[in-house]
N, C-alpha and C positions, 0 to 999 in steps of 0.2 A: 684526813678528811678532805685537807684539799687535792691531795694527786688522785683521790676517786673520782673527784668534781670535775677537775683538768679532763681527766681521762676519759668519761662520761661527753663532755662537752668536743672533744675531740674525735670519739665514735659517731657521734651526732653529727658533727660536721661532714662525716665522712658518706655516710649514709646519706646525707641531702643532696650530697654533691653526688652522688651514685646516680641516687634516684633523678635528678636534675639530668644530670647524660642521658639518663633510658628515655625520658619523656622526648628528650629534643629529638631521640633516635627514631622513638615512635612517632612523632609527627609529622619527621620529615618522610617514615614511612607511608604513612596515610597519604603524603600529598603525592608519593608515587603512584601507589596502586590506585590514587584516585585520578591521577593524569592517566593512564593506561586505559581507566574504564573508559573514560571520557573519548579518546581515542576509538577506541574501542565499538565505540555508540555511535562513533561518526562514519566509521567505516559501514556497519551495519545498515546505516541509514540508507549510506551512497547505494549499499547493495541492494538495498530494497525497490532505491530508484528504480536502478538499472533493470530489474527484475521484473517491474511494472512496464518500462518502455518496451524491452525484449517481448514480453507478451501479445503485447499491444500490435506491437510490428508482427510479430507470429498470427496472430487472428488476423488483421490485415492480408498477408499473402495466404491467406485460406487454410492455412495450418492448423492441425490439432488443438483444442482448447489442452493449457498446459493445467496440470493439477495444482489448485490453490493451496500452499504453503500453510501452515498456523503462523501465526505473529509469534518470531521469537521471545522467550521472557528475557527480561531488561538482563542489562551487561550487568547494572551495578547493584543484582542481588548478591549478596553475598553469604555463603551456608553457613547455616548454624553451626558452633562448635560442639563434636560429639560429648553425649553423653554416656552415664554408665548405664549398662542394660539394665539395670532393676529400676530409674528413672524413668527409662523407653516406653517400657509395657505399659505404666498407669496413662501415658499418655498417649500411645498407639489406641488404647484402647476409650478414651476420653473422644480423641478422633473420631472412631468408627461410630461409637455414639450419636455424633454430633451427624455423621454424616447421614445415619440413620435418619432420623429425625429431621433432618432438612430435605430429604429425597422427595417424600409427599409433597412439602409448600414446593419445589421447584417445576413437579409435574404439575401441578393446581395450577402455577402461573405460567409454566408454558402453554394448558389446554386456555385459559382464558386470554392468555395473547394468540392463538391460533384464531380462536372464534372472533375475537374485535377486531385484528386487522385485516383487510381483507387482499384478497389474491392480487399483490401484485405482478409486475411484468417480471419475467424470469433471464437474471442480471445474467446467464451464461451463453445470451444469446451472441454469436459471433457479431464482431462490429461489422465484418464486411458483408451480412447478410443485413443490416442494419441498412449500411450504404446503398446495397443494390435495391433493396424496396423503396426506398426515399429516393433513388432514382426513377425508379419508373413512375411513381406519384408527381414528378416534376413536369411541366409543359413549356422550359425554356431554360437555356445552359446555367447554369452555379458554379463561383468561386467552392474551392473547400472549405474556404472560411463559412459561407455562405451556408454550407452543407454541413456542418458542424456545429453554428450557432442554432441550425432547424433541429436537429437532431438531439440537440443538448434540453430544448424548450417541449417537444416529445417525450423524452425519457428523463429527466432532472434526475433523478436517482441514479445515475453514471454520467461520466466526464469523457467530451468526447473534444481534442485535442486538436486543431488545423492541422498539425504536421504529421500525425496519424492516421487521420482521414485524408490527406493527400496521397498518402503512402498507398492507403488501401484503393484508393481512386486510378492511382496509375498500376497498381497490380490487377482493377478490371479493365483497364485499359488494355494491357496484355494479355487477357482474357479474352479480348473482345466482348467485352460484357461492357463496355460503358466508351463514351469518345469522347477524345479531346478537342476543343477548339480553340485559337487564340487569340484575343484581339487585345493590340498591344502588347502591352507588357502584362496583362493578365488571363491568365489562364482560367476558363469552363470548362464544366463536364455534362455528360447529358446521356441517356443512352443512344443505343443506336437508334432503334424505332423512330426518337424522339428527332435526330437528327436528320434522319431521312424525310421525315414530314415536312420538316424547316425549308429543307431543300426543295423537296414541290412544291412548298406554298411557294417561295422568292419565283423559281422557273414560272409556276403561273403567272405570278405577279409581272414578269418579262415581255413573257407573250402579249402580241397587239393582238387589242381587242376587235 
């Protein structure tokens, strides 16, 4: 009776300390693949910047509007472990049900978010069409700053950047669609029209009367 009890208590032992290694094995796994997502998410992030700036500067130099992306799904989904087919079906088909049935309420509150909110302004509009009308609306030179903080208080529903509206400022500058001036260390813009008037009011103002 006692070397079954020994014996017993010794298989036991063996089996905790098994199981004791797989756990530590599995955790240190998790904290892998979960440094990798993490990773992973940051890089995503960085590209998404960059993707938003590169556009930005492409609308600027009067470029193509580029096709708007879907927002990737998150790094850190992770699939479900398969199952067997005879499990699949009740639930492919549980699925379709559902989606049945939610089709209706999702057309019902897209027509009544159509009808309550009304026509906004249309967000594809290039910025650098943006810029040149809020130039010629101006009657004296603007920083970009200047021309960005207007344009931002106009449209609130987009973000419009200094350094991208600078961008787009000296690309109608190289157009000839807009001039530069400088006084000091800071830089206006104005269009032409606007600068040529400038210039005959000061010559007037010259002339003896």
């Amino acid at each position: 009776m006692s070397e079954t009890t020994t014996s017993t208590t010794e298989l036991t032992s063996q089996y905790s300390t098994q199981v004791a290694g797989d756990l530590e094995r599995n955790l240190k796994e998790q904290e892998r693949v979960q440094g990798e997502i993490e990773a992973l998410q940051a890089q995503l992030s960085a590209l998404q910047q960059d993707q938003t700036v590169l556009v930005n500067i492409q609308q600027a130099l009067g470029g193509p509007a580029a096709p708007v992306q879907p927002e990737a799904e998150a790094v850190a989904a992770v699939p479900a472990p398969r199952k067997r087919k005879t499990s699949a079906r009740p639930a492919a088909s549980k699925q379709a049900r559902a989606a049945k049935s939610s089709a209706p309420a999702r057309k019902r509150a897209a027509k009544k978010t159509a009808v309550a909110s009304p026509a906004a302004p249309s967000p594809s509009t290039k910025l650098v069409d943006l810029v040149r009308q809020h130039l010629t609306e101006l009657h004296e030179p603007r920083s970009a700053a200047e021309i960005a903080a207007s344009l931002e208080q106009q449209h609130p529903e987009r973000e419009f950047k200094a350094k991208i509206v600078r961008l787009t400022l000296e690309g109608l500058v190289a157009k000839n669609q807009a001039q530069r001036t400088k006084q000091g260390r800071s830089v206006f813009y104005t269009t032409p029209e606007t600068a040529e008037a400038a210039q005959r009011d000061e010559a007037a103002e010259e002339q003896p009367a």
